[in-house]
C-alpha positions as CSV (number, residue, x, y, z in Angstrom):
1,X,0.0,0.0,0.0
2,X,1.1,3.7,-0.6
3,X,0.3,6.0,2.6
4,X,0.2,9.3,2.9
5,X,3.4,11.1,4.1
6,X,2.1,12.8,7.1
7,X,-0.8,11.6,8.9
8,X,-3.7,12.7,11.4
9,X,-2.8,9.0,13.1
10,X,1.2,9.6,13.4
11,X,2.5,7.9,16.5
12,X,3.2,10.1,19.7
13,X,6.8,11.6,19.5
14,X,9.1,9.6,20.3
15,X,12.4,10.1,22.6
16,X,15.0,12.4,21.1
17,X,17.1,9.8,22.3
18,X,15.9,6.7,21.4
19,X,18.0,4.1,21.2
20,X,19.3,1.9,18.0
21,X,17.6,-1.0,18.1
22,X,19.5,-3.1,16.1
23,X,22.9,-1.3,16.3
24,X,24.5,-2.5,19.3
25,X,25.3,0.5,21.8
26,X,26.1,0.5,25.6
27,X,25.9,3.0,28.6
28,X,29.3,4.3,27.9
29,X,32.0,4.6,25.2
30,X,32.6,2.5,22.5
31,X,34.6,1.9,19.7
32,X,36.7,-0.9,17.7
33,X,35.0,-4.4,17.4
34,X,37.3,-6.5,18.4
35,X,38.4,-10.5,18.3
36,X,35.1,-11.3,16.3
37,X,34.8,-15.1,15.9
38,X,33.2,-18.5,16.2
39,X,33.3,-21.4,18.4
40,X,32.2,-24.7,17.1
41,X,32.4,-26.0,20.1
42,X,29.4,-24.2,21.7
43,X,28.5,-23.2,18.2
44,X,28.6,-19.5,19.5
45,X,29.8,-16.4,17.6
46,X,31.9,-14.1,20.2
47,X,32.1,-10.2,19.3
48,X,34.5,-7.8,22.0
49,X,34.3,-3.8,21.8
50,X,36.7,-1.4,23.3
51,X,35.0,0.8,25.8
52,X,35.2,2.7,28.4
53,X,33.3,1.0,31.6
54,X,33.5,4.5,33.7
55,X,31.5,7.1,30.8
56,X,30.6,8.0,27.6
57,X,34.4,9.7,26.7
58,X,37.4,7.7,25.7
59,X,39.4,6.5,28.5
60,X,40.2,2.8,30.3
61,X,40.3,1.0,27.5
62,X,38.5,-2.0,28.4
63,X,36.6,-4.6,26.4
64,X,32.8,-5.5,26.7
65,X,31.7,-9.1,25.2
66,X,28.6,-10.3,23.6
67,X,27.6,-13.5,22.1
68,X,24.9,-15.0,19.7
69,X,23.6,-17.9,17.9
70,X,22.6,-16.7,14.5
71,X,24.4,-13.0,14.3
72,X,21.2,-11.4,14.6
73,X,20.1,-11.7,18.0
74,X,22.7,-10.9,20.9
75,X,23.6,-11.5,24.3
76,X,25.1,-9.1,26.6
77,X,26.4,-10.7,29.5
78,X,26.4,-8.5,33.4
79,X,28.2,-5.0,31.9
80,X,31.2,-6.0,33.1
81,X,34.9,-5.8,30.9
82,X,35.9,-8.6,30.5
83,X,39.3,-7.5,29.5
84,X,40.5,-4.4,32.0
85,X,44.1,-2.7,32.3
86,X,45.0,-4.4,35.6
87,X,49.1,-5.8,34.2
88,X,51.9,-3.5,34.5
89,X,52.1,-4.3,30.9
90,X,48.4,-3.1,29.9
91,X,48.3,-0.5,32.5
92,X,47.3,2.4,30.5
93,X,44.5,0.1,28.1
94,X,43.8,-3.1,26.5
95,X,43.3,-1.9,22.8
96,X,41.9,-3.6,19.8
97,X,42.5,-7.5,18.8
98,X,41.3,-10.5,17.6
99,X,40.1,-14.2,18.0
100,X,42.1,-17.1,17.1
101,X,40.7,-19.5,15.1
102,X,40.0,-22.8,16.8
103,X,41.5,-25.6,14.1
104,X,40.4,-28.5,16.3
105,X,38.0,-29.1,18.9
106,X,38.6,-29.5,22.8
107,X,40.8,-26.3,23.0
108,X,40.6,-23.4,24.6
109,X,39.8,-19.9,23.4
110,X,41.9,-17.3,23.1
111,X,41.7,-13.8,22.3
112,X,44.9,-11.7,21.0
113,X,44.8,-8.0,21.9
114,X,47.4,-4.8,22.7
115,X,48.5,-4.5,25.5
116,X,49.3,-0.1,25.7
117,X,51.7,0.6,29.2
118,X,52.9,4.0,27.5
119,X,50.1,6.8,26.3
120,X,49.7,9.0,24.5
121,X,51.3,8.3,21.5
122,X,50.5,9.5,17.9
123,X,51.9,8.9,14.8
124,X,52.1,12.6,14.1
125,X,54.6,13.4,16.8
126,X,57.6,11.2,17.0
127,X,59.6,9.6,18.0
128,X,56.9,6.9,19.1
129,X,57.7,5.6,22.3
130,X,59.5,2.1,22.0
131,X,57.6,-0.4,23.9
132,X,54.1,1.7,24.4
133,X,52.2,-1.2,22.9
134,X,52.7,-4.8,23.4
135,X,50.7,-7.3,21.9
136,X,48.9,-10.2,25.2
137,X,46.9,-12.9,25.4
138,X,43.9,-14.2,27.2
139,X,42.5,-17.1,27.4
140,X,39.4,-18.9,28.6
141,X,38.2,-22.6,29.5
142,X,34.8,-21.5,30.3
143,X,33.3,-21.3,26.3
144,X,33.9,-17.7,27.1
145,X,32.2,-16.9,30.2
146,X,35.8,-15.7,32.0
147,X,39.1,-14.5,30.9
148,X,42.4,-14.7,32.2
149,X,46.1,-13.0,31.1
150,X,48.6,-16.0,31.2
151,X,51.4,-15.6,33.2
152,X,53.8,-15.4,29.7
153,X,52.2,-12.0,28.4
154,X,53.5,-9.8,26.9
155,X,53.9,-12.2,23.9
156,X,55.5,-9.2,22.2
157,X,56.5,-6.2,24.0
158,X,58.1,-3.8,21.7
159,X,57.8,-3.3,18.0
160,X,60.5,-5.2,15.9
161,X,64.4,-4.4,16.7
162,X,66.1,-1.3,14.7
163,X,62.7,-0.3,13.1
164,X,61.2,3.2,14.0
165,X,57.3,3.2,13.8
166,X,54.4,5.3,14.0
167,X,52.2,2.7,15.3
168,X,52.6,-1.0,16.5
169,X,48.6,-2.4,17.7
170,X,46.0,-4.4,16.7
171,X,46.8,-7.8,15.7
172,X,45.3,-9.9,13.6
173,X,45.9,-13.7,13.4
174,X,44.3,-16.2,11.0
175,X,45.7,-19.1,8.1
176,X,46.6,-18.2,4.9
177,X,46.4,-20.1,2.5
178,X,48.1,-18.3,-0.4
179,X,51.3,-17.4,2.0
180,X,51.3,-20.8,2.9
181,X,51.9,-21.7,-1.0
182,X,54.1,-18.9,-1.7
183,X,56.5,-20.2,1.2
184,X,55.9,-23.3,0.0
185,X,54.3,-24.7,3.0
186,X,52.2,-27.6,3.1
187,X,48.9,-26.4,4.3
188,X,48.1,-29.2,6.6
189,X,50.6,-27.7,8.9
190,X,47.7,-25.1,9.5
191,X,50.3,-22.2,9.9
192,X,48.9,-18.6,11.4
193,X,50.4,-15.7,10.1
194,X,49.8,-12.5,12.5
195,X,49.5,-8.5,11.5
196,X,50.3,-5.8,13.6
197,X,49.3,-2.5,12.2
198,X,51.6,0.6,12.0
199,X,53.5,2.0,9.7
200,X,57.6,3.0,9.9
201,X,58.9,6.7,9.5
202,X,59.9,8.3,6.7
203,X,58.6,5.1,4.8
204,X,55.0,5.1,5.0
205,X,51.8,3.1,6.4
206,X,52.4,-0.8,6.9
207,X,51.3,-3.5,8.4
208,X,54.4,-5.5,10.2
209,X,54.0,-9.9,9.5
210,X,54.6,-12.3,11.6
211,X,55.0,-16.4,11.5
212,X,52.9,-18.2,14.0
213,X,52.6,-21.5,15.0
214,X,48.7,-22.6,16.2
215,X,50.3,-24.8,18.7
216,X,52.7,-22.3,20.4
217,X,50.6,-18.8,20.2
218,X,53.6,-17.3,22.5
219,X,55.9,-17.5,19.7
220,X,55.9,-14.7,16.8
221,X,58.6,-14.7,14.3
222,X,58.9,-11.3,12.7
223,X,59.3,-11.5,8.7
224,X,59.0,-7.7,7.6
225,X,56.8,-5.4,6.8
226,X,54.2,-6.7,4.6
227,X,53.0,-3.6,2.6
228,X,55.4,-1.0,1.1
229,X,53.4,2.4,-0.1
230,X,54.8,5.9,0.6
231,X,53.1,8.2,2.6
232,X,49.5,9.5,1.8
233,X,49.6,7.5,-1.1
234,X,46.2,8.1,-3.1
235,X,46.1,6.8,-7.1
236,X,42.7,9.0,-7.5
237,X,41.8,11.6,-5.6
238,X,37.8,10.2,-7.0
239,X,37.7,6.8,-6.4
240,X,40.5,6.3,-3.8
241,X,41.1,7.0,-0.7
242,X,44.6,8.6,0.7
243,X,45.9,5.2,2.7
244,X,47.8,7.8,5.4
245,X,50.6,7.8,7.0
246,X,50.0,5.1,9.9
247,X,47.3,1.9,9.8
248,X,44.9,0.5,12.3
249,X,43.5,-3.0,12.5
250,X,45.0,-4.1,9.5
251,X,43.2,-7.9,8.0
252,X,44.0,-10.2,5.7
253,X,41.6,-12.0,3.5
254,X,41.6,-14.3,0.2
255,X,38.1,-13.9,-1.8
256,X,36.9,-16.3,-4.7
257,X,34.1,-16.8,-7.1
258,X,33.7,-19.1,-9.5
259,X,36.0,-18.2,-11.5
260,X,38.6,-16.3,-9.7
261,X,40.6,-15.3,-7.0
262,X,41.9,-12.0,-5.2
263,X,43.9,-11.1,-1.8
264,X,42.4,-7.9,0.0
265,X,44.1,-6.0,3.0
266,X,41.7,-4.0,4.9
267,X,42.6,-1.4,6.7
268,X,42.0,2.0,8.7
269,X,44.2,5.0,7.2
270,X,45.4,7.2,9.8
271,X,46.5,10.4,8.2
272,X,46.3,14.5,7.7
273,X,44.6,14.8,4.3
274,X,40.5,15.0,5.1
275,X,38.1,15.0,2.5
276,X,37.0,17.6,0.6
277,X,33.7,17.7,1.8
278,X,34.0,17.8,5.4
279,X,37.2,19.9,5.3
280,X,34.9,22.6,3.7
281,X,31.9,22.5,6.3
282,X,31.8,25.5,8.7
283,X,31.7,24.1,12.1
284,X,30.2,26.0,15.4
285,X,32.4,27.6,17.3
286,X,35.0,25.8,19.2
287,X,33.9,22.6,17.8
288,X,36.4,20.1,17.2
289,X,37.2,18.7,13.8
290,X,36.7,15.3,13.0
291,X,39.7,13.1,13.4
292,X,41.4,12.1,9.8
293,X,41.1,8.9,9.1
294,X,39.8,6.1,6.2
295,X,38.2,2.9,6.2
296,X,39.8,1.7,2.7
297,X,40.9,-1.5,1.6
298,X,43.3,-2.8,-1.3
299,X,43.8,-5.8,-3.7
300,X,47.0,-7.6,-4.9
301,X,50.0,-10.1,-4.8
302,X,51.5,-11.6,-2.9
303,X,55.9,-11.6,-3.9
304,X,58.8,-13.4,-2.0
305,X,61.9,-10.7,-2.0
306,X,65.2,-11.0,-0.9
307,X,63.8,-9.1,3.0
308,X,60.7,-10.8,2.6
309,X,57.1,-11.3,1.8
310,X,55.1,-8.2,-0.3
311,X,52.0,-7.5,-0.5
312,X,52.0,-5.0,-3.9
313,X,49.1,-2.8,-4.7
314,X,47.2,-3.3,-7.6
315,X,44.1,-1.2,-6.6
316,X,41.8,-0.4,-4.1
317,X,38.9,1.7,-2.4
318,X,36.9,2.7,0.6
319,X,35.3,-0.3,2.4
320,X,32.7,2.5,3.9
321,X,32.6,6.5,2.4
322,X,31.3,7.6,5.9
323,X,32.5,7.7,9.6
324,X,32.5,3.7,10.0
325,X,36.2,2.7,11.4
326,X,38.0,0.0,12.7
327,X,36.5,-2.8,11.0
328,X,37.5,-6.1,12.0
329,X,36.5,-9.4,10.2
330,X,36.8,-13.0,10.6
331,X,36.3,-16.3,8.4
332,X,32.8,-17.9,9.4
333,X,33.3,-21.4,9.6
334,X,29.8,-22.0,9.2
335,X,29.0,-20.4,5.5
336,X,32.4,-19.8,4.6
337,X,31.5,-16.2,4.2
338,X,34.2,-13.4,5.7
339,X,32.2,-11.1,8.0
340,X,33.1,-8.1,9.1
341,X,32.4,-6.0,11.9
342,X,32.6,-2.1,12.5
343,X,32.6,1.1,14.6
344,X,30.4,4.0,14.0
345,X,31.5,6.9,16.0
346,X,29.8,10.0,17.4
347,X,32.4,13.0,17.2
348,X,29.6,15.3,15.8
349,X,27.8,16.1,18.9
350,X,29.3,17.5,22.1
351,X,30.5,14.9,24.5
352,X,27.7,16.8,26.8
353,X,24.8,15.4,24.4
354,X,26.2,12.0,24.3
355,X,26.2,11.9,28.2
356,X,22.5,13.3,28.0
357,X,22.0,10.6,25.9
358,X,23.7,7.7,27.9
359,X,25.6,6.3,24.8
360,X,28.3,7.4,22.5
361,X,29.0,4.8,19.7
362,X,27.3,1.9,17.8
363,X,28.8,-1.1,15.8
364,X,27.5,-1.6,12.5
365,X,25.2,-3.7,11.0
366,X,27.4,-7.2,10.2
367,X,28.4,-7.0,6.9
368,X,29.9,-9.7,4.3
369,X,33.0,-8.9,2.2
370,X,32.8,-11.1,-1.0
371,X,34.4,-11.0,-4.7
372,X,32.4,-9.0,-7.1
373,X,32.5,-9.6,-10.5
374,X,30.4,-8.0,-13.2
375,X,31.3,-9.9,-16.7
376,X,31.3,-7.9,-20.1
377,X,31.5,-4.1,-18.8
378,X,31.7,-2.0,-21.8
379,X,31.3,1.6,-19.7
380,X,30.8,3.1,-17.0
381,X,28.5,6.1,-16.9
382,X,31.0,9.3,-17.0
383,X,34.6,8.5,-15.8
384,X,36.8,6.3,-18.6
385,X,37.0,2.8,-16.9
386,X,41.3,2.8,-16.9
387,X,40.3,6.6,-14.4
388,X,38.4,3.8,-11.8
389,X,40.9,2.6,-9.9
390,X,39.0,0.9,-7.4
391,X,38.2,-2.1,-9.4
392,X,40.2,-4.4,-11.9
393,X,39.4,-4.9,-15.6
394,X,40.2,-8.6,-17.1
395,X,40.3,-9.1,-20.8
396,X,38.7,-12.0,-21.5
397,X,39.3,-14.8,-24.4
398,X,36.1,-13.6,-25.8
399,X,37.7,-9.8,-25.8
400,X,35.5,-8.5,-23.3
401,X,36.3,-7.2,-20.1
402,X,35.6,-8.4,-16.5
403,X,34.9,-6.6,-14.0
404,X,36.6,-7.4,-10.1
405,X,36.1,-5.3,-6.9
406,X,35.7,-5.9,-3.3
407,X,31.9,-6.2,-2.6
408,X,30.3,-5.3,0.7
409,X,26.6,-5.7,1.9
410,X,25.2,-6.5,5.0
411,X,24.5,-10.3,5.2
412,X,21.7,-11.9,4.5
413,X,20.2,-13.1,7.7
414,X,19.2,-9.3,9.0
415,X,16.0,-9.5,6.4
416,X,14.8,-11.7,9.1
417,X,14.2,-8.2,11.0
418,X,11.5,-7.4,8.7
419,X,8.9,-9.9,9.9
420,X,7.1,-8.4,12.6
421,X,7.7,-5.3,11.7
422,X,4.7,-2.3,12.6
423,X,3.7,-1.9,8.6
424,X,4.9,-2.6,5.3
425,X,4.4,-0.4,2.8
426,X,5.2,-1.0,-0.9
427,X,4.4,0.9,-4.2
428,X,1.6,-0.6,-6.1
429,X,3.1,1.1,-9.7
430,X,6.4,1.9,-10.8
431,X,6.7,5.6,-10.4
432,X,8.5,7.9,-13.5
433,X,10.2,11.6,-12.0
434,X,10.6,13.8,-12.4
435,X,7.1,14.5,-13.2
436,X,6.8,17.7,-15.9
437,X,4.6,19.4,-12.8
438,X,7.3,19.3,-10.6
439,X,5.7,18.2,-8.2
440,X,6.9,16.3,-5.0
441,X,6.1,12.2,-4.8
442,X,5.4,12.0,-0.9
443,X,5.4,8.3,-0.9
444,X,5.7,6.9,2.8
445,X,5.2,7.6,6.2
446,X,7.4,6.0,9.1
447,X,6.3,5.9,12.4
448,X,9.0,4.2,14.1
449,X,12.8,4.9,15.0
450,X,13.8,1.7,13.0
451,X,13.4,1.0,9.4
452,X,14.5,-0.4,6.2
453,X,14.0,0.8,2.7
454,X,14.5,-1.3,-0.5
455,X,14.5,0.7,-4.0
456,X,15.2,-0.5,-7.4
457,X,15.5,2.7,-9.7
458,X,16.0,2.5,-13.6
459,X,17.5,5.6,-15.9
460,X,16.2,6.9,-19.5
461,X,18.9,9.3,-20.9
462,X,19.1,13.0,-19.7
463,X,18.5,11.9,-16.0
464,X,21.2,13.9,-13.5
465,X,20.0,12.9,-10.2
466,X,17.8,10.7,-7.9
467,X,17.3,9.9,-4.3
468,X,15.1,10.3,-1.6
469,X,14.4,12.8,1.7
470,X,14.1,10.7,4.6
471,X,12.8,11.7,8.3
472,X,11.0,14.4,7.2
473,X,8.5,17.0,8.3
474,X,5.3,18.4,5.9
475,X,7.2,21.4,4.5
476,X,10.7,19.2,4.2
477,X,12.1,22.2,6.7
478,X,13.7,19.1,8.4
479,X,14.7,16.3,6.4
480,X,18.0,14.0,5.7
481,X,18.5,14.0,2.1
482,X,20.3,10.6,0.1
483,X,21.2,11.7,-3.7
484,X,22.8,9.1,-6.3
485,X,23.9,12.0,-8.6
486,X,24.7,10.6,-12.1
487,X,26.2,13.4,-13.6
488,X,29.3,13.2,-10.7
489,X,29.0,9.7,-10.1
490,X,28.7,9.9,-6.4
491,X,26.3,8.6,-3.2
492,X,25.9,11.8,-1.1
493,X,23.9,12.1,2.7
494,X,23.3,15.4,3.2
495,X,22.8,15.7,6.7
496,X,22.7,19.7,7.2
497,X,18.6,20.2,7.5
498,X,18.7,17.0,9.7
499,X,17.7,18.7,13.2
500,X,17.4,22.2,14.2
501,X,19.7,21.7,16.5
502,X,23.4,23.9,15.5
503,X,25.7,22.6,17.9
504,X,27.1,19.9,16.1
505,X,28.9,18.7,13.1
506,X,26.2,18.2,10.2
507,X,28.6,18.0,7.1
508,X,27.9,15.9,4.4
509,X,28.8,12.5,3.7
510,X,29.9,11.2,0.2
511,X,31.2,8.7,-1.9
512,X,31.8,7.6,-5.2
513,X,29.6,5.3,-7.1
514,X,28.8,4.2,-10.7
515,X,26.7,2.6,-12.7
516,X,28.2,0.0,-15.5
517,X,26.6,-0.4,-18.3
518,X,27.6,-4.1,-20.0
519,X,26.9,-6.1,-23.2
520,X,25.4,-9.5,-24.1
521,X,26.7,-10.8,-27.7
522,X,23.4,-11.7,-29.8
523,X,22.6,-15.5,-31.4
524,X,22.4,-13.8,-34.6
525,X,25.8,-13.5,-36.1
526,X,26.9,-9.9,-37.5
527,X,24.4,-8.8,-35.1
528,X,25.4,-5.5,-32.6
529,X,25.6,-7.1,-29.0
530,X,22.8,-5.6,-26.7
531,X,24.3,-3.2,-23.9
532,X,22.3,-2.8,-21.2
533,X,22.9,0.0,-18.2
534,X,22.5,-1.8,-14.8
535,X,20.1,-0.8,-12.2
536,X,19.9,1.1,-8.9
537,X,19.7,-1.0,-6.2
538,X,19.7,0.6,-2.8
539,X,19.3,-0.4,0.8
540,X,18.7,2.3,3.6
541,X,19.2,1.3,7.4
542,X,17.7,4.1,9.5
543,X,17.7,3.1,13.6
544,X,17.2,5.9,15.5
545,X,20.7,8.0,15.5
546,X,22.3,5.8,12.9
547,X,22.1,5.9,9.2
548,X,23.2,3.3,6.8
549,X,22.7,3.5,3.0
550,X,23.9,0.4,0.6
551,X,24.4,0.3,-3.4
552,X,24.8,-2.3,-5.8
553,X,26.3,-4.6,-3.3
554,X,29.9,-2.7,-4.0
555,X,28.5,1.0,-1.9
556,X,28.4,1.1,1.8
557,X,28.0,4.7,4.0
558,X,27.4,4.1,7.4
559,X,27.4,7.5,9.6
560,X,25.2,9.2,12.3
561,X,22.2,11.4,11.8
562,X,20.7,13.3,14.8
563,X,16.9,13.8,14.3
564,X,15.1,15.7,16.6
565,X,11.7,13.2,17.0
566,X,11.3,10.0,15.4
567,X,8.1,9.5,15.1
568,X,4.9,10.6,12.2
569,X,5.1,13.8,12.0
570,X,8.7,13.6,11.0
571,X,8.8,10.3,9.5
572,X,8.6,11.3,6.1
573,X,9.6,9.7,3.0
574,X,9.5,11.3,-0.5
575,X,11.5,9.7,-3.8
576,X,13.1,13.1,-6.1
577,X,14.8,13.1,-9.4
578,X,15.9,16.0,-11.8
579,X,16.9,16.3,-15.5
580,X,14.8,15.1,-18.5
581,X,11.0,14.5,-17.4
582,X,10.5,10.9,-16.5
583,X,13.8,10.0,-17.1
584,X,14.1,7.8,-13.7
585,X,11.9,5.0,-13.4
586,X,11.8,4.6,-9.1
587,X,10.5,0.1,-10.3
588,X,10.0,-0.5,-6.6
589,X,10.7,0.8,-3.2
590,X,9.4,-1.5,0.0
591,X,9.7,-0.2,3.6
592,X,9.4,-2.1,6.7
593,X,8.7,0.1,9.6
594,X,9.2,-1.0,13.2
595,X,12.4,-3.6,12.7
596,X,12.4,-6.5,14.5
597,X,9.3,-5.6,16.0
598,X,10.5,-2.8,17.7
599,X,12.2,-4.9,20.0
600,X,16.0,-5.2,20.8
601,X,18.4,-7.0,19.1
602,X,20.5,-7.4,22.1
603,X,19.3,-8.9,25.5
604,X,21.3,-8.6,29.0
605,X,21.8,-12.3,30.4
606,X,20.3,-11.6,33.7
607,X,16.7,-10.8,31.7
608,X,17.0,-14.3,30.0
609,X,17.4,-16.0,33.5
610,X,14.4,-14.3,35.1
């Protein structure tokens, strides 16, 4: 059905603080996921967060634990750390980390993490303090209940001997396979290899590798740095991100399809080079700037060398154009997917709101990492496809070109939130705009903090833009605005009419997208192949603060938008598009208001005892 925009039987207002309901936030600060993994064992999926048990700023860096069945529903256990600076060695924080993988059943479960006994430290004022971060252990015999700090930590205490870093945190330990076979190592040895992110002066953003055997975790052999790219290295200023000067929570993964294979690094880029865009927004006065940093990711190869093992560039991109950091993934032994995990911060309200509100930080909506490939790409709409250097192009034997990239989406099983939600609305009839009129397609009306919206949009030439204003009012006075603009190839959230409110950050966010078009060779010979211009497909996630918006299965924008109600009267949602009259062709757009019910996605472990 297709309801009004605004009606006389809107829902009471709801809480300017209402609380995600399916992004996970706690009474305090929050950032990095950490140690994601799974135990077959219990057949359990652990997730750890860095946070601050004490109050909504940074400070004792702790860790929080949840756990779940399905990765949809969560269990928090008594708001305890489970990890807390309490060794001479972690004094000062435990940072991020991961989970090692269990390769056979009966062991224990252990989580790697940093172990920081010298702040502050940044990567912008050297020297770095030699020996500020360590990299621990802890373990636990209890399925994950408990967690104690063996007597041999720290595993490492220093970054490797003679090398001057910027940064030296945040390991990451898993197989891998395809360093395995360049070492020429049988793989039934199940070697780990470990990451510690960083970056060396005067050289540039790294990620230093280690050798680690599964049955002696105490043990890491240093064999270089894996990644050699100089400083604030960016191969388009369009459609790449500038990788920095110092990385966080660098990962490893090997994707396949059917038909081929690529290594990824994802990382965070720490650096001094902000976007355009949020560089250029006037902030209130006194207000703080944003901290500088990327989520990005890169392809490549692996190389032996004479020092060691590369990792060379071949291209890359942003795994999320927003303010989403510090992912962290992990190999789900279950579907063989790689999920990832990630941090959606709140720098753009004074730390006074987000103690009014009793939160300040949310983890993202899981999300799988996959190999995309698009066959026979003849264009894409604007740039020349050798410009894009976030994805690959493969002649094939056929002389058309493949397309590779990283995909990202979130994974399948959060559709389950839709059932039981409040109402559904759908269009009945595709809808053509820009209507010669001009007038505005008010289409839906959400009553709820929490919903999702499905479009699929098609394009006639002479169309410049579509998108949608979400959350707003009758007069769109107040209203978040989401615009795929064709004619600059880009995704773009303006938040700036968001909330009346002026003391906070409301830039925009933006990335770079594109639509290909591709060709499909006829059965007639001598006949010209069909080319055909792919859809819009777009996903909006919109749970109370949070925003997250989705394309093509190769977009992602996760940031935070600070409405001031959530509820009918400002729960509009209107579908726009400018250039050539009916030149967009909005083929469906589905919303499911009230996710999950309006009920929690995350449950304390006392309420499930009562």
């Amino acid at each position: 059905m297709i309801s009004p925009v605004l009606t006389k039987e809107a829902s009471a207002s709801s809480s300017v603080y209402s609380r995600p309901l399916v992004h996970f936030t706690t009474s305090t600060w929050i950032n990095d996921p950490c140690a994601p993994g799974y135990d077959p064992q219990t057949e359990t999926y652990h997730l750890f967060y860095q946070c601050n048990p004490y109050g909504c700023e940074w400070g004792n860096m702790s860790w929080g634990h949840v756990t779940s069945k399905d990765l949809l529903s969560w269990t928090c256990g008594d708001n305890q750390p489970v990890l807390k600076p309490d060794q001479k060695y972690d004094k000062d924080g435990a940072f991020t980390g991961c989970f090692v993988p269990l390769n056979r059943p009966g062991k224990q479960l252990t989580v790697v993490y940093s172990s920081i006994q010298n702040l502050p430290f940044f990567w912008y004022a050297p020297p770095y303090p030699r020996g500020a971060s360590g990299i621990a252990l802890a373990t636990s015999e209890d399925g994950g209940r408990t967690w104690n700090k063996p007597v041999c930590n720290p595993i490492l205490s220093e970054e490797p001997d003679g090398v001057a870093v910027t940064g030296f945190r945040d390991p990451f330990l898993a197989p891998w396979p395809a360093l395995d076979k360049l070492l020429n190592r049988a793989q039934a040895q199940c070697q780990l290899y470990g990451l510690v992110s960083g970056g060396v002066v005067g050289s540039g953003p790294t990620a230093f590798l280690y050798d680690v055997h599964p049955d002696d975790l105490t043990t890491w052999k240093y064999l270089g740095p894996l990644v050699d790219v100089e400083p604030r290295f960016q191969p388009s200023k369009k459609w790449s991100g500038n990788y920095g000067a110092n990385w966080e929570c660098t990962n490893f993964l090997t994707l396949q399809d059917a038909s081929a294979s690529r290594h990824f690094l994802i990382m965070g880029a720490e650096g001094d080079v902000e976007r355009d865009h949020v560089k250029s927004y006037p902030l209130p006065d006194s207000f703080p700037a944003r901290t500088v940093r990327a989520q990005l990711w890169m392809s490549g190869d692996l190389v032996r060398k004479e020092d060691g093992v590369r990792f060379q560039y071949q291209y890359g991109g942003y795994l999320d154009y927003g303010s989403y950091y510090a992912a962290n993934s992990f190999l789900d032994p279950k579907s063989g997917r790689q999920i990832v995990h990630g941090w959606i911060p709140e720098e753009d309200i004074p730390l006074e709101r987000a103690r009014e509100k009793g939160w300040n930080g949310a983890l993202a909506i899981p999300r799988e990492v996959f190999l995309l490939t698009i066959p026979s790409v003849v264009k894409a709409l604007h740039s020349p496809l050798s410009e894009i250097c976030c994805v690959e192009f493969q002649s094939q034997s056929d002389s058309s070109i493949s397309l590779h990239t990283l995909g990202v989406r979130p994974i399948f099983e959060v559709e389950s939130w839709r059932k039981g939600c409040h109402q559904y609305q759908q269009m009945r009839t595709p809808l053509l705009l820009p209507q010669p009129s001009g007038k505005k397609r008010n289409l839906f009306s959400t009553t709820t903090p929490s919903w999702e919206l499905e479009a699929t949009v098609s394009f006639r030439p002479g169309c410049e833009a579509v998108g949608f204003h979400i959350r707003h009012n009758e007069d769109l006075s107040i209203r978040t605005t989401i615009t795929f603009s064709l004619t600059n190839e880009t995704i773009t959230v303006d938040r700036g009419a968001s909330t009346i409110s002026s003391d906070m950050n409301k830039c925009s966010e933006s990335g770079s997208f594109t639509l290909f078009t591709t060709s499909q060779s006829s059965d007639v010979d001598h006949e010209v192949p069909e080319e055909t211009q792919e859809k819009l497909h777009l996903r909006i996630f919109s749970d109370a603060d949070v925003l997250e918006v989705f394309a093509n299965d190769r977009f992602a924008l996760a940031t935070m938008v600070y409405s001031d109600q959530y509820d009918g009267f400002h729960g509009g949602i209107s579908a726009f598009a400018s250039g050539g009259d009916e030149s967009a062709r909005f083929e469906s757009i589905m919303v499911w208001d009230g996710l999950n019910g309006m009920k929690s996605v995350f449950t304390n472990e006392e309420d499930l005892n009562k």
